[in-house]
C-alpha positions in Angstrom: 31.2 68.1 83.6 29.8 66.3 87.0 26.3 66.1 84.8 27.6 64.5 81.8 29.7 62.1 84.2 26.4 61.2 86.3 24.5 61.0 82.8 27.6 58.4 81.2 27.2 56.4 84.7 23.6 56.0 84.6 23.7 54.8 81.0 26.3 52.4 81.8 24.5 50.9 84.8 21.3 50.6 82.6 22.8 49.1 80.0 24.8 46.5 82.3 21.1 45.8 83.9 20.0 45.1 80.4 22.7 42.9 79.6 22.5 40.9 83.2 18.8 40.3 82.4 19.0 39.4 78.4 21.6 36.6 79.9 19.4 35.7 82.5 16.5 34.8 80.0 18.9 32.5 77.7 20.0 30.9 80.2 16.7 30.2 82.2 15.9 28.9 78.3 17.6 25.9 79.5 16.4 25.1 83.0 14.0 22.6 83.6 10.2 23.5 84.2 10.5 27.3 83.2 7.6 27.4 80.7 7.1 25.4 77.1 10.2 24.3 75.7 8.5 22.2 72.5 10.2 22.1 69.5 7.6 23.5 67.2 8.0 21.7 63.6 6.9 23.1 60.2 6.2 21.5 57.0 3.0 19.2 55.8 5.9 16.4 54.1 9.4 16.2 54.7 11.9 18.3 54.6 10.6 19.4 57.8 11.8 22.8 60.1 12.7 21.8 63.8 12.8 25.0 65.9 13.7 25.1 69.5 12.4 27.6 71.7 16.2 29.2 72.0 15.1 29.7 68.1 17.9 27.6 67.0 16.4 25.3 63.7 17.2 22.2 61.9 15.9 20.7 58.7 15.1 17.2 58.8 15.7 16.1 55.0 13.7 12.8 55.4 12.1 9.9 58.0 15.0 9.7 60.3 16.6 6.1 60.6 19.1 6.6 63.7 17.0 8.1 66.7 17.9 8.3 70.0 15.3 8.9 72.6 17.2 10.2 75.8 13.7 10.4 78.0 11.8 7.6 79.1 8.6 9.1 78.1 9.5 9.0 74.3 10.9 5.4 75.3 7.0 4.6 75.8 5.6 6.7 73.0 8.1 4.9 70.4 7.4 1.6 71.5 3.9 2.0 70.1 4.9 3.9 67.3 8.4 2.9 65.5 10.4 -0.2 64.4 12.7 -0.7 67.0 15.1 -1.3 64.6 15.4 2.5 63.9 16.4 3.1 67.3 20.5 3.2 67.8 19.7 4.1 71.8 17.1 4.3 74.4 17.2 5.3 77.9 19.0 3.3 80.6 15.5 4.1 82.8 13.6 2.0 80.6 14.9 -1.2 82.0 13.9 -0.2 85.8 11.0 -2.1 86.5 10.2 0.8 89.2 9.9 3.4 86.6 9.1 1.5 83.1 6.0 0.2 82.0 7.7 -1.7 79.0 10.9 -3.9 81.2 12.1 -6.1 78.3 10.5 -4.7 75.1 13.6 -3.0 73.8 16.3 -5.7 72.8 19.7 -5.3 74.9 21.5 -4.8 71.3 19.9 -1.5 71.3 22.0 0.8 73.5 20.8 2.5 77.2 22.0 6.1 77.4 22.2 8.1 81.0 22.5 11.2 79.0 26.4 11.8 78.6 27.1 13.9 75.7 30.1 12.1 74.6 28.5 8.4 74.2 25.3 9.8 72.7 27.5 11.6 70.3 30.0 8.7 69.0 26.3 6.6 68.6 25.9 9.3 65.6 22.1 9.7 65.7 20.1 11.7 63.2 17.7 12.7 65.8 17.8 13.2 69.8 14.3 13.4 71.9 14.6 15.5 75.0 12.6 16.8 77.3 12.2 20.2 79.6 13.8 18.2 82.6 16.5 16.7 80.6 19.7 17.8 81.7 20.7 21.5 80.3 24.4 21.0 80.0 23.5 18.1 77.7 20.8 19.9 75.8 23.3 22.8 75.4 25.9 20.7 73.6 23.0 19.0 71.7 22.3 21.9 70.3 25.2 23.0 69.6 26.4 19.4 67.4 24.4 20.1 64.5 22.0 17.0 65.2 18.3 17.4 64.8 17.2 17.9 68.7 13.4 17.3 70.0 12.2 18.3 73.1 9.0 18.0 74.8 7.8 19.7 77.9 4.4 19.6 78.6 3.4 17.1 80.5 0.2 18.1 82.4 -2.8 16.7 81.0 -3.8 13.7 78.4 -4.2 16.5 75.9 -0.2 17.3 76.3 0.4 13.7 76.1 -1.6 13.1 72.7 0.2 16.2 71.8 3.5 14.4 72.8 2.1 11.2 70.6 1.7 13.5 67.6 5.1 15.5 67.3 7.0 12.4 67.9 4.3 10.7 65.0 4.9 13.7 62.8 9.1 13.5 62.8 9.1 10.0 62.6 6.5 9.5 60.1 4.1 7.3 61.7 0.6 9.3 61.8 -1.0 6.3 61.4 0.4 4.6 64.4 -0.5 7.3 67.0 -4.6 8.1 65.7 -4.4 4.5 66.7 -2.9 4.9 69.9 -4.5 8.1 71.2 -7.8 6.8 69.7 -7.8 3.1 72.0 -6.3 5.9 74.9 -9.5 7.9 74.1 -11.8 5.0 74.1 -10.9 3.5 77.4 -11.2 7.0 78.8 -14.4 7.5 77.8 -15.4 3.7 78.8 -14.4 5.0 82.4 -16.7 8.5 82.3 -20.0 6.6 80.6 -18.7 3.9 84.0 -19.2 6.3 86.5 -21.1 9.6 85.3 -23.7 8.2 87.7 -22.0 7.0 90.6 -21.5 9.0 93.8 -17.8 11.0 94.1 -15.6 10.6 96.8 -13.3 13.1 97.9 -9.9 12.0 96.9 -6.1 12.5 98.0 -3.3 11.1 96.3 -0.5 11.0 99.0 2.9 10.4 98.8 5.2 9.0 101.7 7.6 11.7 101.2 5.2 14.5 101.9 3.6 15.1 98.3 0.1 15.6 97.1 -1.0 17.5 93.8 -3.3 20.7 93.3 -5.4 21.3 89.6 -3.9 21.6 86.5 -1.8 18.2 86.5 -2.1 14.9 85.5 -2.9 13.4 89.2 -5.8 15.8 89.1 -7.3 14.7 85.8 -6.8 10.9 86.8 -9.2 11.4 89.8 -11.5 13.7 88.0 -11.8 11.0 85.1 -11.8 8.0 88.0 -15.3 10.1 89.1 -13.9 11.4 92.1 -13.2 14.8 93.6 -9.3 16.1 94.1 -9.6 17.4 97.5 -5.9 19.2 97.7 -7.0 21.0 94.5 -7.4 25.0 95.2 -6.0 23.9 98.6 -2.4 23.3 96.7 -1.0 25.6 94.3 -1.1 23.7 91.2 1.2 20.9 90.2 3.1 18.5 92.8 3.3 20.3 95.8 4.7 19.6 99.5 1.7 19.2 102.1 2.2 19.0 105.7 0.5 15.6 107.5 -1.5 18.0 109.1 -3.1 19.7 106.4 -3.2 16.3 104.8 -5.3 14.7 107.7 -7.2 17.8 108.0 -9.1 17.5 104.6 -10.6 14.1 105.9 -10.5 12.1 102.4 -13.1 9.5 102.0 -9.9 7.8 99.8 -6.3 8.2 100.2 -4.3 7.1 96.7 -0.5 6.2 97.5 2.5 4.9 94.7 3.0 1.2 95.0 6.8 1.0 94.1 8.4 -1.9 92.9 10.6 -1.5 95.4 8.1 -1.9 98.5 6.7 -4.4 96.7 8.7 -7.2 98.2 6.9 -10.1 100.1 6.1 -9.5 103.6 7.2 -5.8 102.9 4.9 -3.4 103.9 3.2 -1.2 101.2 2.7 2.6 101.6 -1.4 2.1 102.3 -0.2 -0.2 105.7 2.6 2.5 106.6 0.3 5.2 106.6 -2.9 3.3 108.0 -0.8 2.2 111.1 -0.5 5.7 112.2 -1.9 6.8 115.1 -2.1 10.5 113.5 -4.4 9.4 111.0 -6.9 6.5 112.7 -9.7 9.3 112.4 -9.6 9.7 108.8 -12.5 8.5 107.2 -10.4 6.8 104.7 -8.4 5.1 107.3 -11.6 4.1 109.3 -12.8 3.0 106.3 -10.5 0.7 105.3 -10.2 2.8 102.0 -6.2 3.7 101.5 -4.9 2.2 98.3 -1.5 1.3 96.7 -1.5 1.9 93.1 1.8 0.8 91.0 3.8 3.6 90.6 4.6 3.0 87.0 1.0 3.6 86.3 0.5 6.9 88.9 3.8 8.7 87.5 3.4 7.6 83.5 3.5 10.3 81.2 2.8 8.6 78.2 0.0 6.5 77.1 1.0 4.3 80.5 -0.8 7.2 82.2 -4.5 5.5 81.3 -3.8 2.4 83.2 -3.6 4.7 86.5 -7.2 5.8 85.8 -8.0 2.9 85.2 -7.1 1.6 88.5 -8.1 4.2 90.7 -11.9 4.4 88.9 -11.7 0.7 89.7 -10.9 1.4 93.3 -13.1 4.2 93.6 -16.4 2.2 92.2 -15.2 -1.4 92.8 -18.8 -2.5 90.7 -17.8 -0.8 87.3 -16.0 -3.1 84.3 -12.8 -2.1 82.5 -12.2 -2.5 79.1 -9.5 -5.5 78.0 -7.0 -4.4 76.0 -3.6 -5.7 74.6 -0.3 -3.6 75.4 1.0 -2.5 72.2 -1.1 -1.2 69.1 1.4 -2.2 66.5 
């Protein structure tokens, strides 16, 4: 009798662990930065198939006319892409000149959302972006309302943001408008590697004020690598945006230190990061200090994920090898 007891216990505990653990993975399915949340889509011509990773799905009968993009990212990508006028909402960030590359394209009569479920409801869209860091609570009720939902979450390399370009090109119907765009993104990339394939590398940290640098596999790792210069945190730094210590920072001696010019700091007779951080007694040996080679880049540009992102290689190739030309090029390709 003890036995069968001890046998019934066991079972129960295992199939409590089970339980704890199956809950566990839903709900990490909604937590921002735990993996590849992308709706995948299915079908050549509408209808087409939305499924979210949580494997809920949605057909989308047809083009939709009523979208709401909750994430500044698709903000960007639609502005090169879509009629404004098939936008019923964008989001509120897109008017922050310290965030936004595109201050003033979208018309005020076009609503700002900060993400509340009940005002994106009553705005009655036919289809919501998202993305991984979006807020789960709202992405929860999202998809849970019966509205077609999109979400992106890779946003890592220029290959995830063409891939971004495409499956908001593909929902919306406008193939045409991102070969465009990803093609004039692809051109002025390869402009900059033909600039300086030749030229000597310098060994490069991006720095933030707050204590941040970046490892491999990101975006700020591909910028330098593209700019012809070598990510010196990279295999130091796990990879990603990672916390680094001023002394590990100053210990890697970077010929060039790359800081975010805010909008914010950007104030006459304000002091930008490059001054800060040059001022500092910690760092006067650093070559790039001694050098007089510590730049402010706009943030805007640094932080993009969308096609912005180009115009942060753009300027830190240009401030790397101060000889080579850029290409001119207008802002929007529609």
């Amino acid at each position: 009798m003890n036995n069968f007891k001890l046998i019934l216990f066991a079972l129960l505990l295992l199939l409590f662990i089970i339980f704890i653990q199956f809950k566990k993975q839903l709900f990490v399915l909604f937590e921002e930065g735990q993996g590849n949340f992308t709706t995948q889509v299915t079908g050549e011509s509408f209808p087409k198939t939305l499924t979210d990773v949580t494997g809920i799905t949605y057909q989308l009968k047809r083009p939709p006319q009523r979208i709401l993009s909750a994430t500044l990212a698709t903000d960007h990508i639609l502005s090169d892409l879509i009629n404004p006028a098939r936008l019923v909402a964008v989001s509120n960030y897109v008017d922050y000149p310290s965030l936004s590359n595109i201050v003033g394209f979208y018309d005020k009569k076009i609503s700002r959302t900060q993400g509340e479920i009940e005002s994106m409801l009553a705005l009655q869209p036919d289809l919501v972006f998202v993305a991984s860091y979006s807020n789960p609570e709202t992405v929860r009720y999202l998809l849970r309302s019966g509205i077609a939902i999109v979400r992106l979450s890779e946003f890592r390399s220029f290959n995830d943001i063409f891939n971004n370009i495409n499956l908001v090109a593909e929902i919306t119907d406008n193939k045409q408008q991102a070969e465009t765009l990803i093609n004039k993104i692809q051109q002025r990339i390869q402009h900059i590697q033909a600039q300086v394939k030749d030229l000597p590398k310098p060994r490069v940290l991006y720095y933030d004020m707050n204590g941040y640098s970046v490892g491999g596999n990101s975006l700020m790792d591909e910028a330098i690598t593209l700019s012809g210069g070598i990510n010196i945190a990279k295999g130091i730094l796990r990879d990603g945006e990672q916390k680094i210590s001023e002394e590990v920072a100053i210990s890697l001696q970077p010929d060039v230190i790359v800081m975010n010019q805010w909008v914010f700091n950007q104030q006459q007779d304000a002091q930008s990061p490059a001054q800060i951080l040059s001022s500092k007694t910690a760092w006067q040996n650093v070559p790039a200090i001694k050098n007089n080679r510590v730049y402010s880049v706009p943030g805007t540009w640094l932080r993009s994920v969308s096609q912005h992102r180009i115009k942060g290689v753009e300027a830190i190739a240009k401030l790397l090898h101060p000889s080579i030309n850029l290409q001119q090029v207008s802002e929007h390709v529609q």
